[in-house]
C-alpha positions as CSV (number, residue, x, y, z in Angstrom):
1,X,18.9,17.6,-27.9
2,X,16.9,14.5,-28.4
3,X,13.5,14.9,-29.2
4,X,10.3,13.7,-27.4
5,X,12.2,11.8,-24.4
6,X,9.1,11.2,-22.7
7,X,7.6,9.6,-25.6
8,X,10.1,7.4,-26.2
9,X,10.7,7.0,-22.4
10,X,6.9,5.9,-22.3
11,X,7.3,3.4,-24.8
12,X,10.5,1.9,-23.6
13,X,8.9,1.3,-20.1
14,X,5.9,0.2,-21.2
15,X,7.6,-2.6,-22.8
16,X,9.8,-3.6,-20.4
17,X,7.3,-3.8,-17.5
18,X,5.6,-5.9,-19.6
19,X,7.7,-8.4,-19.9
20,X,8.7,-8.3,-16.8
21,X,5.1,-8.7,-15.4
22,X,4.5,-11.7,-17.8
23,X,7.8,-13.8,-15.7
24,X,7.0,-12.0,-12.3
25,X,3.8,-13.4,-12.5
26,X,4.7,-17.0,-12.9
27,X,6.2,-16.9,-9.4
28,X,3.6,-14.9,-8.1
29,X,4.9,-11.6,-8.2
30,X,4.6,-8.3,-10.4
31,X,6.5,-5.7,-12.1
32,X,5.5,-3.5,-9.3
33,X,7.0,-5.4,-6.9
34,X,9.5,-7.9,-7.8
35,X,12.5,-5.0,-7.5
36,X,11.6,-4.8,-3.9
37,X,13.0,-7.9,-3.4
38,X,16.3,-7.3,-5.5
39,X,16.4,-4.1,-3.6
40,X,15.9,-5.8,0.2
41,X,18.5,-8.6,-1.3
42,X,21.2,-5.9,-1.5
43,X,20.6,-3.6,1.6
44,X,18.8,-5.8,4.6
45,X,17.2,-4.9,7.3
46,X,16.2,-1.0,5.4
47,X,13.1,0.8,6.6
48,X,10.4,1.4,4.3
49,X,11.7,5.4,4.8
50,X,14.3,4.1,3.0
51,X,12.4,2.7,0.1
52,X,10.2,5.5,-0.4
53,X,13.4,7.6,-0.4
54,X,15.6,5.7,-2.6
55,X,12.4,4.2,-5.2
56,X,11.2,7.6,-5.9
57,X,8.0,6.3,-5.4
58,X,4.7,7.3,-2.7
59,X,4.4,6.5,0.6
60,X,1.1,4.9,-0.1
61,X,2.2,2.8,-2.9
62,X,5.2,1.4,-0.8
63,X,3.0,1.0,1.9
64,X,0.8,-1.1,-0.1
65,X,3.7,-3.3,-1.9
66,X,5.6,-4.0,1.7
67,X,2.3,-5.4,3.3
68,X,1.6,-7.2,0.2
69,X,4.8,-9.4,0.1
70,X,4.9,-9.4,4.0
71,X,1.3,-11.2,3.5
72,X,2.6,-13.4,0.9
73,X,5.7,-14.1,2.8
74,X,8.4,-12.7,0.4
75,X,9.5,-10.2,3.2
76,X,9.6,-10.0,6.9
77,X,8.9,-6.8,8.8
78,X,10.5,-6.5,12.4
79,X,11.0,-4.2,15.1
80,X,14.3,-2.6,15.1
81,X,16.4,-3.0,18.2
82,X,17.5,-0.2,18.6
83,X,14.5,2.3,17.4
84,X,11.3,1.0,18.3
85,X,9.7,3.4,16.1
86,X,11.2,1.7,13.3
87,X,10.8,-1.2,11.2
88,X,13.4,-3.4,9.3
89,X,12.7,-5.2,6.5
90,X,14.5,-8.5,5.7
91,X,13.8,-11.2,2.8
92,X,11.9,-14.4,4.2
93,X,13.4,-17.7,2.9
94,X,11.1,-17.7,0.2
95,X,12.3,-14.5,-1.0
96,X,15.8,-15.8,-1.1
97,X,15.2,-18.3,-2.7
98,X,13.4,-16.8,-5.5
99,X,16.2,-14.5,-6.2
100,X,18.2,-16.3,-8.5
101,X,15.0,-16.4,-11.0
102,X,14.5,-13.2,-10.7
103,X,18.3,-12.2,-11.9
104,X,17.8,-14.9,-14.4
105,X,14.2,-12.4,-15.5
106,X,15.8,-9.7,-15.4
107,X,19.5,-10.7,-17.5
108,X,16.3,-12.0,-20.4
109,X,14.6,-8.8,-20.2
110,X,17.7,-7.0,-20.7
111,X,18.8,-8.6,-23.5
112,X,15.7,-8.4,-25.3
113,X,15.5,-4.6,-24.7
114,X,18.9,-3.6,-26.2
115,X,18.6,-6.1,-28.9
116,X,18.9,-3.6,-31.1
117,X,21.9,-2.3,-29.9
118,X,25.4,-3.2,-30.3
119,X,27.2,-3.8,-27.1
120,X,28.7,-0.4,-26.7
121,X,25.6,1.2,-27.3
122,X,23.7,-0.8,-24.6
123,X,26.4,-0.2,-22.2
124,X,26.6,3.6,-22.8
125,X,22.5,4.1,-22.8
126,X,23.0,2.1,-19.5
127,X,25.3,3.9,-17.9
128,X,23.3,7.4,-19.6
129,X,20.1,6.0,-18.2
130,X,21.0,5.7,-14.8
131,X,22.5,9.2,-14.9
132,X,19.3,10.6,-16.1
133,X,17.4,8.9,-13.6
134,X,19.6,9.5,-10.5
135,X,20.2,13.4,-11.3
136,X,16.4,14.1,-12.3
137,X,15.1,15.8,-9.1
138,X,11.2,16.8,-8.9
139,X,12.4,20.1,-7.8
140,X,13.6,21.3,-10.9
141,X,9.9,21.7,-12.0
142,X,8.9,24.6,-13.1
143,X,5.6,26.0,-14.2
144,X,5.1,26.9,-18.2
């Protein structure tokens, strides 16, 4: 078994949301929030349930990074039709029409992180990163 995955993890991530913060931030977004928009480009019209269930991520930070791109007008929040209770979330025009920058961030920031791989390799720790990530459940924990 590989050692010190979460060292190496760390790293990895580190570097790459760097990078991607220094291009988010020319268009006025972040590394914390640009995937939202990727995300809302490929399923519109989600709740923010659906974010916090499918990002892994608090309901207090997606709180906080919806109402920060619907106050900068990436994203529009409206009242479902049929569910009052709910909310849908749906890219304004100025999120569509930074999307194509974004893929173009995100194809650079790819490249340079598996530079040092050769093709095959980047595709397999691709397609092994994703596994990891999608079958890594919080309630495996276990106490030392």
């Amino acid at each position: 078994m590989v050692k010190e995955v979460d060292k190496y993890a760390s790293i990895f991530n580190n570097k790459v949301r760097r990078e991607l913060n220094y291009h988010c931030e020319q268009l006025g977004l972040s590394e914390s929030n640009y995937f939202y928009l990727k995300f809302l480009a490929e399923t519109p019209g989600i709740s923010q349930n659906y974010f916090i269930a499918s990002l892994h991520r608090e309901q207090s930070v997606v709180t906080r990074q919806i109402n920060r791109l619907v106050q900068d007008g990436w994203i529009d929040k409206k009242v479902s039709a049929t569910d009052h209770r709910r909310s849908e979330l749906y890219l304004t025009e100025k999120g569509q029409g930074v999307l194509k920058k974004l893929a173009a961030i995100t194809a650079l920031v790819d490249e340079h992180a598996l530079a040092g791989l050769t093709s095959t390799e980047a595709e397999t720790f691709a397609h092994l990163l994703k596994k990891a990530a999608l079958s890594y459940s919080v309630e495996k924990y276990t106490d030392l």
